[in-house]
N, C-alpha and C positions, 0 to 999 in steps of 0.2 A: 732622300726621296727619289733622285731620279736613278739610283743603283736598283732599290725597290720597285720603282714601275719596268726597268728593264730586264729586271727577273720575270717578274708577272708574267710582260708582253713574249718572253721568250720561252715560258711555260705552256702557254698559251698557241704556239707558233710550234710548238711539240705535238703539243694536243690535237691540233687540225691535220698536222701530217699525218698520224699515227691512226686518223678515223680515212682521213683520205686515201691510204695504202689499206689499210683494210675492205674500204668500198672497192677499191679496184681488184683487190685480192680476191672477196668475193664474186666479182663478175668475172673473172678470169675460170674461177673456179664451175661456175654452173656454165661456162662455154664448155667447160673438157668436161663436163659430167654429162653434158647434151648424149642423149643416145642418138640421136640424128641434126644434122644444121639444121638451124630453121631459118626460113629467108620470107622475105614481103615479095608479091609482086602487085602493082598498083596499073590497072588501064583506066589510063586518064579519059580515054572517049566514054569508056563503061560508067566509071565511076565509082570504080570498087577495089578496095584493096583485100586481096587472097592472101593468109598467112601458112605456109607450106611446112611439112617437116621434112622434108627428105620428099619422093612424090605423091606424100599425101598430103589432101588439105584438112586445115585445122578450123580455121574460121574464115567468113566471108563478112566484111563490113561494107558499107555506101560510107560515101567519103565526099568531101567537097575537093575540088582542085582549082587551081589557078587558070583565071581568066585568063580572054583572049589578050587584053594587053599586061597580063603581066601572069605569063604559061610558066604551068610547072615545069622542069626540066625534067628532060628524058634523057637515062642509061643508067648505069651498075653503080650504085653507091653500096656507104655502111652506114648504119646507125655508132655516131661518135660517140656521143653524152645522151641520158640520160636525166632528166629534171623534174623532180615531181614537184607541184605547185610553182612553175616558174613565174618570175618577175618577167614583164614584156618593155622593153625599151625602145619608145618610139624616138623621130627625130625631136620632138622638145619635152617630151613626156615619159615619166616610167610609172607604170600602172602595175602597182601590187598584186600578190598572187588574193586570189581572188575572183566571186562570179564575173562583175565589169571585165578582167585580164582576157584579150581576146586569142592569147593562146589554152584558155582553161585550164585544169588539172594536170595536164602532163605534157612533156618537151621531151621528143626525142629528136636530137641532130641529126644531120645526114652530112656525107663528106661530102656533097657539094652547098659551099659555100653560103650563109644564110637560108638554109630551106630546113624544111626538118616536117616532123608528122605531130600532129599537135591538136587539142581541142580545138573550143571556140566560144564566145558568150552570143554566136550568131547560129543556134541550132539550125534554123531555114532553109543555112546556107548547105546545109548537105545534101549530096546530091546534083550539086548545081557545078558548075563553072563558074567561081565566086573568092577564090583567096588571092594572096599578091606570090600565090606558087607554090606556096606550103599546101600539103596533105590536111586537113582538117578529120577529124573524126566527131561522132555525139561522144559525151563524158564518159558515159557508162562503157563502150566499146575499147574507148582510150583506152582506160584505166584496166581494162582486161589484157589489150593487146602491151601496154605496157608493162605486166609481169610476165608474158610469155617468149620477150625479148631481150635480147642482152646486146652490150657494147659491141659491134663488130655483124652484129645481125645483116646478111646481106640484102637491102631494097631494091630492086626494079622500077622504073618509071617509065612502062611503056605509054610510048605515042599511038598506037594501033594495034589492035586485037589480035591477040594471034590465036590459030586454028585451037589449039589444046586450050588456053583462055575462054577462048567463046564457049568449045562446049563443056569447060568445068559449070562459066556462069548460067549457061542454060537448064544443066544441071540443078543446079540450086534452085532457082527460079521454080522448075517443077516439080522440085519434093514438097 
């Protein structure tokens, strides 16, 4: 019996590698097939995150960002991981994927340290100065911006607007 379950368990442990190296493989694959990088830049006082291909822009979302006592961080990340319907692990609670999950539909990581760009089950909250530092987006935006990105995507987290910022979002504003 236990020769049996330790085939199983190593079959099993085959199988996850084998989807795991292929997920990678795929995201490896649509970064070198990119006809241009595409990178986020996110101004925290706007409250907008610009999804770039090279110097044009692709989409403009409203986003929520982190309050004054607990500010998103500012400079040059990447997008690590990738998770769609993530599970959220608070300090005594893990709340399944799911509307209540207050990361919503989609989990992308950033290389800095716990933060990442993610729904929310708090729609309201976009717009505002209102998360614990994460990028919050609406679902629908998520879910878009998260097929147009890949592992290694470069993010921006500016603290203050810069000249070519202000007048792409001006821009926008009055088309």
């Amino acid at each position: 019996m236990k020769n049996v379950n330790l085939k199983s368990t190593t079959k099993l442990m085959a199988v996850l590698a084998i989807a795991a190296f292929d997920v990678r493989a795929g995201e490896i694959a649509r970064v070198a097939n990119a006809p241009e990088r595409r990178r986020i830049v996110v101004s925290i006082p706007d409250r907008k995150l610009v999804l770039f291909e090279g110097d044009r822009v692709l989409r403009i979302y409203d986003v929520a960002v982190g309050k004054p006592s607990t500010p998103t961080p500012q400079g040059k990340f990447a997008i690590i991981n990738r998770v769609p319907n993530p599970a959220w692990f608070g300090p005594s609670v893990t709340v399944a994927p799911g509307k209540n999950n207050p990361l919503g539909s989609r989990w992308m990581g950033l290389s800095a340290k716990g933060y990442g760009i993610h729904g929310t089950n708090v729609p309201s909250s976009i717009g505002k100065a209102a998360s614990h530092g994460c990028v919050r987006m609406r679902k629908q935006d998520l879910e878009e911006l998260f097929e147009m990105v890949t592992v290694g995507t470069t993010v921006e987290l500016q603290g203050e607007s810069s000249e070519s910022l202000t007048r792409i979002l001006s821009a926008a504003v009055s088309e």
